[in-house]
C-alpha positions as CSV (number, residue, x, y, z in Angstrom):
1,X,105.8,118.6,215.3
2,X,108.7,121.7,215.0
3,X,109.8,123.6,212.4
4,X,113.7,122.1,211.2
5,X,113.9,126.1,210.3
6,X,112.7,127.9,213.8
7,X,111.7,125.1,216.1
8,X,108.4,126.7,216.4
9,X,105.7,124.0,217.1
10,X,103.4,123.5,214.1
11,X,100.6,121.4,212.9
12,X,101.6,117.8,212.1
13,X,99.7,118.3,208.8
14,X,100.8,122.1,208.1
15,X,102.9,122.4,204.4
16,X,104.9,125.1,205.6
17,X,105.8,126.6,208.6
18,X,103.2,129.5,209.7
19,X,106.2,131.2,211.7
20,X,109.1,131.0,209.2
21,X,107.4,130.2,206.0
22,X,109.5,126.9,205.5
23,X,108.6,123.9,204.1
24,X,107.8,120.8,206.4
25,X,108.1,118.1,204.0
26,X,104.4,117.4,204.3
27,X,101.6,117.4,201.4
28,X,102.4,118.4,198.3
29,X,105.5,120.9,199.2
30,X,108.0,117.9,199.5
31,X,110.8,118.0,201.8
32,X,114.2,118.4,199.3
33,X,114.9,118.3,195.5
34,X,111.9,117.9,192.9
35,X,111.8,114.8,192.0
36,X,111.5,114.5,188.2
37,X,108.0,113.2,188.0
38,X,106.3,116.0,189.6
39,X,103.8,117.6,187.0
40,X,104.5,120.8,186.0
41,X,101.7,123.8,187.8
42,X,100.9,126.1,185.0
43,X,100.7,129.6,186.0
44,X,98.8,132.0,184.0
45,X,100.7,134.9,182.4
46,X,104.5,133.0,183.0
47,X,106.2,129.6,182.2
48,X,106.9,128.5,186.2
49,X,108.1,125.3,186.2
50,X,108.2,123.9,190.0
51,X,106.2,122.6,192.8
52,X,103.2,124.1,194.1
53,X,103.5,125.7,197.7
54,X,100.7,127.6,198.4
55,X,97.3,127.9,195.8
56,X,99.9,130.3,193.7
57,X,103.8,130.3,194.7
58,X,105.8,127.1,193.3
59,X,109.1,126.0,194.9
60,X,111.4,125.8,191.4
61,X,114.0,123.8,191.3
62,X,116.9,126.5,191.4
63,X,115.6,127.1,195.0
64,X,113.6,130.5,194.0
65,X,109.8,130.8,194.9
66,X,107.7,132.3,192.4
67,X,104.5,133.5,192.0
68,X,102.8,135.9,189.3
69,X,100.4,138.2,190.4
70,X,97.4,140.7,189.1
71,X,95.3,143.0,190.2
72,X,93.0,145.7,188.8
73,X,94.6,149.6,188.6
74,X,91.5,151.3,189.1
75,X,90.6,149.1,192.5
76,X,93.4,148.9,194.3
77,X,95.1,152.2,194.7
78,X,98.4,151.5,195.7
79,X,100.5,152.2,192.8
80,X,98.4,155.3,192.3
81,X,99.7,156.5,195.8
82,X,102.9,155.3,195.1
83,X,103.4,157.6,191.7
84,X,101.7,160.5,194.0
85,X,104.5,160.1,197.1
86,X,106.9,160.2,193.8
87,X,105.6,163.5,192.4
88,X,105.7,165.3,196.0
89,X,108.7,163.7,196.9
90,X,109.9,165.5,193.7
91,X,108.5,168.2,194.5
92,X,109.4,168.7,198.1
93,X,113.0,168.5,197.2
94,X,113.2,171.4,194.6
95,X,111.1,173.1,197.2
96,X,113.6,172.7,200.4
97,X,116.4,173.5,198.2
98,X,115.2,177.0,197.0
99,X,113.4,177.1,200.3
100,X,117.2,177.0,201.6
101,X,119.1,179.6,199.0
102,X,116.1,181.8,199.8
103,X,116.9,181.8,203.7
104,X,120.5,181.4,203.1
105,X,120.3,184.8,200.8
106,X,118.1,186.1,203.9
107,X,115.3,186.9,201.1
108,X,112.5,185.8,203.8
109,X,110.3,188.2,202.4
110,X,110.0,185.7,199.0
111,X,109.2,182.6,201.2
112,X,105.1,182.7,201.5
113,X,104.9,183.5,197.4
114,X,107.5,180.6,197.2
115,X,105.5,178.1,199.0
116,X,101.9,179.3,197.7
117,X,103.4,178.6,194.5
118,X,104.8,175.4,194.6
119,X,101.5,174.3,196.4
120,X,99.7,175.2,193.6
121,X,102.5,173.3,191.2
122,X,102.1,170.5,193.8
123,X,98.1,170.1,192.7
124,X,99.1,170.6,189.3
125,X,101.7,168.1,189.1
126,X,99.4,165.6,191.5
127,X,96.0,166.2,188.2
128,X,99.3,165.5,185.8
129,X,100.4,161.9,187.2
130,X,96.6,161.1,187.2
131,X,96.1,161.6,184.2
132,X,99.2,159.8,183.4
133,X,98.5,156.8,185.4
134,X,94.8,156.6,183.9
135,X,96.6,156.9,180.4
136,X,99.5,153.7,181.8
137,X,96.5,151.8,182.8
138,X,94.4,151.6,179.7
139,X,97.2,150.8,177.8
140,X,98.1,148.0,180.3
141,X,94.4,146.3,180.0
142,X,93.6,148.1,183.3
143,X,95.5,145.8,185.2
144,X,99.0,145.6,186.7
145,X,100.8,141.9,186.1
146,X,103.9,140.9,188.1
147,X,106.1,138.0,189.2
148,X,107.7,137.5,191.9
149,X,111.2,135.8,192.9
150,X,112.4,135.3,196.2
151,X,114.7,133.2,198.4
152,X,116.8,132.5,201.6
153,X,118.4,136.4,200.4
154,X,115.8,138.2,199.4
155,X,113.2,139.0,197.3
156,X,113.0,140.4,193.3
157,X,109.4,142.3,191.9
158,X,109.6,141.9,188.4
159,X,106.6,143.3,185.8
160,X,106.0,141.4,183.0
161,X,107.3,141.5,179.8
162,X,104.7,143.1,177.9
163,X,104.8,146.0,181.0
164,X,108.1,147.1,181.1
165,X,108.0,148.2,177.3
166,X,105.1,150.2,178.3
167,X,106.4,151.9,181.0
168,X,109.6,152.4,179.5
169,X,107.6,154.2,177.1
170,X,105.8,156.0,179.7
171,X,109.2,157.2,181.2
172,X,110.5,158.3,177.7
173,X,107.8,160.4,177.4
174,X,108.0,161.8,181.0
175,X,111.5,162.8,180.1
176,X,111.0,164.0,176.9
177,X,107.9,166.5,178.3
178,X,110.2,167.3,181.5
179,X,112.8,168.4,178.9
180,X,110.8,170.1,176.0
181,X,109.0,172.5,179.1
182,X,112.1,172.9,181.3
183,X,110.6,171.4,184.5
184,X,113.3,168.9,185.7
185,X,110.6,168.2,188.7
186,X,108.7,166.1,185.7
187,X,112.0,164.9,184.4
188,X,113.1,163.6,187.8
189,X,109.6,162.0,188.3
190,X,109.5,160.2,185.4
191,X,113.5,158.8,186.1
192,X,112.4,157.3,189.0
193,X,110.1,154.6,187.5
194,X,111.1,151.6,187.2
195,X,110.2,147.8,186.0
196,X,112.9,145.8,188.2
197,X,113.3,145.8,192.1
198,X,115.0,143.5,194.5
199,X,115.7,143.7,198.2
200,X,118.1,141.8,200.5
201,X,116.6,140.7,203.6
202,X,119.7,141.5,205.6
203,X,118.9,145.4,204.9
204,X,115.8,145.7,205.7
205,X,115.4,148.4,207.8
206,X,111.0,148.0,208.2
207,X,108.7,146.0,207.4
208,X,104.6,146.9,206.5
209,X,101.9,144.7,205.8
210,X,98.5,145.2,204.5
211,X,96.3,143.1,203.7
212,X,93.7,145.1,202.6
213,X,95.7,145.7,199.3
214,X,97.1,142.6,199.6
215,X,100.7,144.3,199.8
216,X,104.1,143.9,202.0
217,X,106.4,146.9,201.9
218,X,109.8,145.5,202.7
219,X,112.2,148.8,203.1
220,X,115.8,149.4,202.8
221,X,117.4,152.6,203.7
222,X,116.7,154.1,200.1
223,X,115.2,151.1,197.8
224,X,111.2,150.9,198.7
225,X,109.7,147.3,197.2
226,X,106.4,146.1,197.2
227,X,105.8,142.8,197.4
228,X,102.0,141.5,196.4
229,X,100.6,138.0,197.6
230,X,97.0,137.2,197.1
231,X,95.2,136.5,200.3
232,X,95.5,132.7,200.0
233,X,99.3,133.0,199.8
234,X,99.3,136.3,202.1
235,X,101.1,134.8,205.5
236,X,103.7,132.3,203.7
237,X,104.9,135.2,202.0
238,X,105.2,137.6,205.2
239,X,106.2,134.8,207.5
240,X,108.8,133.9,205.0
241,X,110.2,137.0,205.0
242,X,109.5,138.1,208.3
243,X,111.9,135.7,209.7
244,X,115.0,136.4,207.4
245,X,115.0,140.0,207.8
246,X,117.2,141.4,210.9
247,X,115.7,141.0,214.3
248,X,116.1,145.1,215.0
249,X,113.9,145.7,211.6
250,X,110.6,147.8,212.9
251,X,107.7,145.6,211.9
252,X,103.9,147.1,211.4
């Protein structure tokens, strides 16, 4: 048969488009409303009430997908390397802007102290959000809990309740330590973290899958999301995406 969505030729049997991500009306993904009968799929760590499209997302019945998902801090690394591109992005930019006044002053004399210094802040900074993301993990349980909505628009990363107060409590104390020692590199740092993130498909600008840490980077011009799927649920969430975002968007 064809996908109703993208008239790509599927499997007669297939639940959901491999191409598109939409649902075929075959098995247990249904073709339009939930009818009222369906059980409801418990999902552990969130109250998802809907029908079950993969082995973890549920169709709900406001049209929304949703799927929780986990995974240990300490073996998957990729919020680790996301606080460290944080930290040198924050320090890169107070670097190119005195970088700037220095050669805009014509003090070029000042420049190799300048950067042997803020490479040496860099490392520091770098042991700092270590420690600090050791520290958010054991107060998490080791392990990093999220749900995810999405739909014919886009896509919303959401950390659990129990999360955000931590890492709100995290960033207050960023702040507080930027503050108290004067470093607004610190301060800046921990502004940037945050519990809520949603994309629109239509401004996507790239795309990067992978699988190995089970993660989808779907990119804006300036808002960076992360998008987990287990590896069960892996392609209907790319494939989903992949075909609402703008045909120019750079894929990898």
């Amino acid at each position: 048969m064809f996908c109703s969505q993208c008239g790509s030729r599927i499997d007669d049997n297939a639940r959901f488009c491999p191409q598109c991500g939409a649902v075929t009306g075959k098995g247990e993904m249904g073709a339009g409303a939930l009818p009222s009968s369906e059980p409801v799929q418990p999902v552990p760590s969130a109250l998802i009430q809907g029908q079950r499209v993969t082995e973890n997302i549920y169709l709900c019945q406001d049209g929304y997908y949703r799927w929780v998902y986990e995974f240990s801090l300490m073996k998957n690394p990729t919020i680790m390397i996301t606080l460290a591109k944080v930290l040198g992005l924050s320090v890169g930019l107070v670097y190119l802007f005195v970088l700037l006044l220095a050669v805009f002053e014509g003090n070029f004399e000042s420049i190799g102290g300048m950067t042997l210094g803020f490479l040496i802040g860099l490392l520091g900074f770098l042991a700092l959000g270590f420690i600090s993301y050791v520290i958010y993990a054991g107060m998490n349980g080791w392990k990093y809990c999220v749900m995810f909505e999405m739909n014919e628009t886009g896509v919303t990363h959401k950390q659990m309740e129990t999360a955000v107060k931590k890492s709100e409590l995290l960033q207050d104390i960023g702040i507080l330590a930027g503050l108290l020692t004067g470093n607004m590199t610190v301060t800046g740092a921990a502004l940037m973290i945050r519990t809520s993130m949603s994309t629109d498909f239509d401004k996507v600008k790239n795309i990067k899958a992978r699988r190995g840490r089970h993660t989808i980077y779907v990119n804006e011009m300036l808002c960076k999301n992360q998008v987990y799927a287990a590896s069960e649920d892996f392609d209907f969430v790319l494939n989903f995406i992949n075909a609402r975002i703008p045909a120019a968007a750079a894929r990898k």
